[in-house]
matplotlib code that plots the C-alpha trace (Angstrom):
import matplotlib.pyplot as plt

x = [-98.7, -95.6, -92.3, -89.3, -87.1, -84.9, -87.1, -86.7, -83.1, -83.3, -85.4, -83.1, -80.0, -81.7, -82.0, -78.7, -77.3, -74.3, -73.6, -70.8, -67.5, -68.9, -72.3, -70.2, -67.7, -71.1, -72.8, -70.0, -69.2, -65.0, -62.7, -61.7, -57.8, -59.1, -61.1, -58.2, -55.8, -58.9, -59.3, -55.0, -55.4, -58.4, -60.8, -62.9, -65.2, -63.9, -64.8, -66.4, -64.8, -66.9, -64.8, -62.5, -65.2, -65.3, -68.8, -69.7, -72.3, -75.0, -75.2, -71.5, -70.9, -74.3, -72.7, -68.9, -71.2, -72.6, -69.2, -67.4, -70.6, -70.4, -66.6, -67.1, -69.4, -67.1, -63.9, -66.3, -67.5, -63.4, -62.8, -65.2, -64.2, -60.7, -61.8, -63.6, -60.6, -58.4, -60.8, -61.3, -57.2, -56.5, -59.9, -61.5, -63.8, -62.3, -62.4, -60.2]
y = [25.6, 28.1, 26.0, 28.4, 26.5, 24.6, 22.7, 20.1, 20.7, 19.2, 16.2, 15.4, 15.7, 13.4, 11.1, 9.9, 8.3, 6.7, 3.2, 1.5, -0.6, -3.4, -2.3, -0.2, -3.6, -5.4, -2.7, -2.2, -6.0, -5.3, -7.1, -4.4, -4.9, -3.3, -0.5, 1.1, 0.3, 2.3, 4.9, 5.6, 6.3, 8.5, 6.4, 5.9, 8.0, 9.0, 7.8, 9.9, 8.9, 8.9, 7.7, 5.0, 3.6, 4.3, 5.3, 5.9, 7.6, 5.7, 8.2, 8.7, 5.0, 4.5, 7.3, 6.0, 2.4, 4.5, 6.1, 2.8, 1.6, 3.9, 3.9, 0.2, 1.0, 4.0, 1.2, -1.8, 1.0, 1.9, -1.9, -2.1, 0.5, -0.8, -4.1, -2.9, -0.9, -3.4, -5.7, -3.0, -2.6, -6.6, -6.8, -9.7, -10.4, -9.7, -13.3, -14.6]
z = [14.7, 14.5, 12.9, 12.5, 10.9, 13.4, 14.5, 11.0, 12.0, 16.1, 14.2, 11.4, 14.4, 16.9, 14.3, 14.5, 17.3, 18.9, 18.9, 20.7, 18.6, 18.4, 17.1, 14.4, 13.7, 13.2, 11.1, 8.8, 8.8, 9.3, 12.2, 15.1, 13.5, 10.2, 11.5, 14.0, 10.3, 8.6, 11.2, 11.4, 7.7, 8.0, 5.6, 8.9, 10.5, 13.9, 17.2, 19.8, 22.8, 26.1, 29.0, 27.8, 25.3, 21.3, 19.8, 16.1, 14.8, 12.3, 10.1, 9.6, 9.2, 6.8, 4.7, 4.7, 3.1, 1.0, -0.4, -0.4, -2.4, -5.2, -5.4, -5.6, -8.9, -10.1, -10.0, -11.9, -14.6, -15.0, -15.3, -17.8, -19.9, -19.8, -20.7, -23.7, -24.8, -24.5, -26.7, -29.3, -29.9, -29.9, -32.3, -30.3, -27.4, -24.2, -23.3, -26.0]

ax = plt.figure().add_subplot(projection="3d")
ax.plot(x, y, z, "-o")
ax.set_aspect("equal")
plt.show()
């Protein structure tokens, strides 16, 4: 069997597909209001429009999860090590 390459390529790129707004609203779990506000300040992934209908890709939206996911972690670490920093200088627990 001859493979040159592309061919993991065409498999990895059919693998993702288009899915219409209300799939995306659904998948992401956010009111159509707060995706346009999301997508007008470019912390959405675009639409691909086809006729007058908006479609998202799966992988773009399972990867813009992903980011909000580990900025969600990178924000709860920082609260953390603000909380302990605060406790260290007033020399108590942070629930005092």
């Amino acid at each position: 069997m001859h493979t040159d390459g592309h061919t993991n390529d065409a498999t990895a790129q059919s693998a993702d597909r288009l899915i219409p707004f209300s799939s995306a609203r659904s998948l992401v779990g956010l009111s159509r209001s707060k995706i346009y506000l999301l997508m007008a300040e470019n912390d959405f992934p675009a639409p691909v429009k086809i006729g007058r209908n908006n479609y998202f890709s799966v992988r773009e939206l399972q990867a813009w999860i992903v980011e909000r996911l580990a900025a969600r972690k990178a924000d709860g670490d920082a609260d953390k090590a603000s909380i302990r920093n605060h406790s260290d200088r007033a020399g108590g627990s942070p629930c005092q």
